[in-house]
N, C-alpha and C positions, 0 to 999 in steps of 0.2 A: 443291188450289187451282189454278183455273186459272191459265196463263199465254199472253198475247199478246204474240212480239217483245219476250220480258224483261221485260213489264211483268206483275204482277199483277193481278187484277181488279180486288181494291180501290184499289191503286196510279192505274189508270184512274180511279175511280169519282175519287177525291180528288183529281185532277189536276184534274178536270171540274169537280169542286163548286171548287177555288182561282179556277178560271178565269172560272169563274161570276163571282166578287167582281168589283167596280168595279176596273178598272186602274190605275194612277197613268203617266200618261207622261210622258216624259223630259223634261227641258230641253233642246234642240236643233234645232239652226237647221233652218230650215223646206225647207233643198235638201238635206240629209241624205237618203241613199238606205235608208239603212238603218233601220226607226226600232224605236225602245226602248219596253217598256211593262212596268211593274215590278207584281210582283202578291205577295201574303204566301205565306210560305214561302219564301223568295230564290228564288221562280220569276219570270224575264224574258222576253216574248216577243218577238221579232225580227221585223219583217216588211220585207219591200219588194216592192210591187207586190200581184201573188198568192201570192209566197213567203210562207211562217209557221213558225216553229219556235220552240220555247221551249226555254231553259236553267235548267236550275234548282242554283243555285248554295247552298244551304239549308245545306249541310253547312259551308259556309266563310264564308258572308258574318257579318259580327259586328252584333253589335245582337240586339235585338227580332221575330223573322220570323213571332209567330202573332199578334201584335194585344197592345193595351195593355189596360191594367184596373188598377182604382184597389183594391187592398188591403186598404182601409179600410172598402170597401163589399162588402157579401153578398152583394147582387143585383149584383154588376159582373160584365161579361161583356167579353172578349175582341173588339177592334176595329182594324181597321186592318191593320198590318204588311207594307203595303207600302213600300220603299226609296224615297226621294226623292233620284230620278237625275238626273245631268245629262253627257249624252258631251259629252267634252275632246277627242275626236278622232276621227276616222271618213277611212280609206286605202282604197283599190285599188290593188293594185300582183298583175298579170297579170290570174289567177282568182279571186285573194284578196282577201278585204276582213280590215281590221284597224280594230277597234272598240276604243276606251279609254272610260272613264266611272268616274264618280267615285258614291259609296252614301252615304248618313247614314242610320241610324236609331236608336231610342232604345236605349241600351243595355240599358236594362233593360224589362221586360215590365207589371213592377207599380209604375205611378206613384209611390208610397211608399215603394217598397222604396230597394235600396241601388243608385246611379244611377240611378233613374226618373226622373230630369228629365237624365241624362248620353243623351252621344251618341257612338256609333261610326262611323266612317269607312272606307271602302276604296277603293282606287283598282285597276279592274278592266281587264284585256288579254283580249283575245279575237281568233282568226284564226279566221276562216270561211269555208267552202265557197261555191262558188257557189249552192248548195242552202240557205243560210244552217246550216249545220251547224259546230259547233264542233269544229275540228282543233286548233286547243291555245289553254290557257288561263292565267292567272296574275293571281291575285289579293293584293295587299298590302296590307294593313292597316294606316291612317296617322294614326287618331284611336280609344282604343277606353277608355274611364271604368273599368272591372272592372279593367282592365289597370295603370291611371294612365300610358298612352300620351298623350300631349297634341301635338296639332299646334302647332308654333311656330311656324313660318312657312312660307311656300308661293307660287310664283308668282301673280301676282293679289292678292296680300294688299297690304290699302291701305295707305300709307306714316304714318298715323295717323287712328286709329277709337277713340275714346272709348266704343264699345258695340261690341263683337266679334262677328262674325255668328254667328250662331245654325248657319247650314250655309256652312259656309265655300267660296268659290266660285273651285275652284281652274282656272287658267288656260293654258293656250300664250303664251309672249310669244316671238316670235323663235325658233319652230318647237320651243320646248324648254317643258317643264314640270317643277320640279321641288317637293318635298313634305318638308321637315323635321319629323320628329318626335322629341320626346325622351321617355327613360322614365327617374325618379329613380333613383338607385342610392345605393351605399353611400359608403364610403371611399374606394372605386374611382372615385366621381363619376358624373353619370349617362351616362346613352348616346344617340346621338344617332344615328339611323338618316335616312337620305338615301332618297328613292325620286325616280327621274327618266324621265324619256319623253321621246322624238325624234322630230318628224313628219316628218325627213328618212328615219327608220331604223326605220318601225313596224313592222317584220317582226323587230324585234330584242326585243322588246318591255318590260316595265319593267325598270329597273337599277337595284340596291338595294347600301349601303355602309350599313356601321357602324361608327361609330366612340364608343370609349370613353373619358368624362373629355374632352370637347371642348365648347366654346362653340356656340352657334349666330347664325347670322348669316342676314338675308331672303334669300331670289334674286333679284335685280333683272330 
């Protein structure tokens, strides 16, 4: 089998037919340099200017990444499975840029199935080359149904909402973001995992606490 620069032929060929698909691009603000465009198979392309590169994050990102399809039907065919993104934050600090953004998508693949109407979360870190190339990454996972990981509260969460968003639209307030998730447990009570971010200290990038048998409480 051939190989091009690590890639294999077919590897190529299926990058090209992903890429093909209709994109989904990001929610973010319109002076963002850098811009985000989500496509199935947790492949993201980066661009700014004439720069382009893609990440493909497939192996990590949670949720649904090849399209949905209804279980119940024969003829149902695989659609979709692009991530509905939206960056939380975008740094330069020297040669680096420092990209955050937040993922949803369905967790499950077959509408019927178990979580086909559940949704996954992640809140994603990325530093990048000037060439938009990924020099390190980290990914944390803050809403995921298979899991019974459940977002509880979140910077940006409104102080009372009678209908709970569907993709929850987490926020920066006072240069900080932080993301409470809890997971049920036993005797032990459950667990409450913290993920936070600093647009003072984006080079530092997410910071994650667990704690077990603890309340939860909003971030203001």
């Amino acid at each position: 089998m051939s190989t091009i620069l690590g890639w294999t032929v077919p590897s190529l060929l299926l990058s090209g037919a992903v890429l093909a698909a209709t994109g989904l691009p990001a929610q973010q603000s319109q002076r963002d340099a850098v811009r985000v465009t989500a496509f199935p198979k947790g492949i993201f392309r980066l661009t700014s200017g004439r720069l382009s590169n893609q990440v493909n994050l497939g192996s990590q990102l949670p949720g649904c990444t090849s399209g949905l399809y209804d279980g119940s039907d024969p003829g149902s065919r695989p659609s979709g499975g692009a991530a509905t993104t939206r960056v939380i934050d975008l740094v330069r600090k020297g040669t680096a840029w420092y990209l955050t953004f937040q993922t949803t998508l369905n967790s499950g693949c077959n509408v019927q199935g178990l979580c086909g109407a559940g949704t996954s979360s992640a809140l994603i870190w990325l530093k990048l080359t000037p060439a938009l190339r990924v020099a390190a990454k980290q990914l944390e996972v803050i809403e995921d149904c298979p899991s019974n990981l459940t977002l509880a509260s979140f910077t940006g969460m409104p102080a009372s909402d009678p209908e709970p968003q569907a993709i929850p639209r987490l926020e920066l307030r006072r240069g900080i973001l932080e993301a409470v998730s809890v997971l049920p447990g036993d005797k032990l009570g459950e667990t409450r995992q913290t993920v936070r971010y600093r647009h003072a200290f984006a080079e530092q990038g997410l910071s994650v606490s667990i704690v077990q048998g603890a309340s939860v409480t909003a971030p203001k």
